[in-house]
N, C-alpha and C positions, 0 to 999 in steps of 0.2 A: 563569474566563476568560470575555470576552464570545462570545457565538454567532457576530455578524456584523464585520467590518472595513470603509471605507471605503476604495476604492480610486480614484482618480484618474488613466485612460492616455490617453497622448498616440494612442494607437489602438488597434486590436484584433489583441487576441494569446491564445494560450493558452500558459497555465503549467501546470508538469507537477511533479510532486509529488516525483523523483527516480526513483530506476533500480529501484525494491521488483522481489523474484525470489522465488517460492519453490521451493527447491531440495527435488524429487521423485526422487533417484535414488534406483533399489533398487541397494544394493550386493551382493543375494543374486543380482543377473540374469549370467546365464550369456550376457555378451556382450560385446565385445570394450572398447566406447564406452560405457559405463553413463550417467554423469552426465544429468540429466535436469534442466532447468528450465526453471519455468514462469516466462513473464513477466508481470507485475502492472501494471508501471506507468503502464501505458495507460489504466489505470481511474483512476487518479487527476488529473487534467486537467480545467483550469477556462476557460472563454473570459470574458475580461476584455474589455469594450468599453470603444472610443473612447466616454472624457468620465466622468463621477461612475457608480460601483455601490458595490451590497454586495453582498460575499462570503465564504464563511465562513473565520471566521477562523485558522483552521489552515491558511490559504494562506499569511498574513504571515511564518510562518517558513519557509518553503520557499527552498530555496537560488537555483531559477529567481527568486521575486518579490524578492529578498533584491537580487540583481545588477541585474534592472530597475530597481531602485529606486535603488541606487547609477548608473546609467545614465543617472538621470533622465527616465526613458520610463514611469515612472508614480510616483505618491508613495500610500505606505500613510498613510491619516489615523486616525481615532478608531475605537475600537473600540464594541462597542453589542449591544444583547440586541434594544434595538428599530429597526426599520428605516420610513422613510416610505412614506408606502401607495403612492407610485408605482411604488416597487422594490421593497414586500415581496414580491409571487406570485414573481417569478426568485429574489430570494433564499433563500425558503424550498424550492424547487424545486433549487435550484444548491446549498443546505444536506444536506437532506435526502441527497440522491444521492450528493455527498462522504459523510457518514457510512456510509453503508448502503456503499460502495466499502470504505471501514477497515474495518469489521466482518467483512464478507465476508474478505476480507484476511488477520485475525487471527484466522477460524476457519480457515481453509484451509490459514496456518502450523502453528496447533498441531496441525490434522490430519496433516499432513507429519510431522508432528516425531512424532507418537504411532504414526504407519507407521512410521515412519523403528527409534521404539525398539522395536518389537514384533517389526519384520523381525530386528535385530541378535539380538531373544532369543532366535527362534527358530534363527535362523543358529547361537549357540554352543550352545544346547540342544543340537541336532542333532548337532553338530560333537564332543562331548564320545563318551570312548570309552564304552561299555558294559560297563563290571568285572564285572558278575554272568554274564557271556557268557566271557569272556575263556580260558575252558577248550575252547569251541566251536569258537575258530579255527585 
């Protein structure tokens, strides 16, 4: 897939990548409300100016640029690896930043998720009776 997309808006807006959450609850916490999430999707949001850019292209399928575009308040055009020299520095800048955002993102998930299965083992660990005891009680 190409790097950058052309995008043409009838003004300046920012699109926002959707609602991304990573869900941090301990369910070992001894508290009434557990659920815990974290919100993400703030990090993913791009500012699209009024008239011709490039932007990276993993905004094209974004459900936000998806419906501007059906709206016709901007038209996604060609896709492209290379960008001309008056817009590559934002490009690579406004590229760059998107990526490093998903990365970040997808380490913080499976972090979650490796708490999330470590917490449960040690929950049933624990939770399991002691049969070599069981003359004790």
């Amino acid at each position: 897939m190409a790097k950058f997309v052309r995008i043409q808006s009838t003004r300046p807006i920012v699109v926002t990548g959707g609602l991304q959450a990573i869900n941090m609850t301990d369910e070992t916490a001894a508290v009434p409300d557990k659920l815990n999430v974290k919100p993400t999707w703030i990090s993913f949001k791009v500012q699209l100016k009024q008239g011709t850019g490039y932007y990276p292209a993993r905004i094209a399928e974004w459900s936000s640029v998806k419906v501007l575009s059906a709206k016709e308040v901007l038209t996604v055009g060609q896709f492209t690896d290379e960008v001309p020299a008056d817009f590559k520095e934002e490009a690579e800048k406004t590229y760059k930043q998107l990526e490093y955002e998903y990365s970040r993102y997808e380490k913080q998930t499976a972090k979650a998720a490796n708490s999330t299965a470590k917490k449960k083992a040690v929950t049933k660990k624990s939770s399991e009776p002691n049969l070599l005891n069981m003359d004790e009680e």
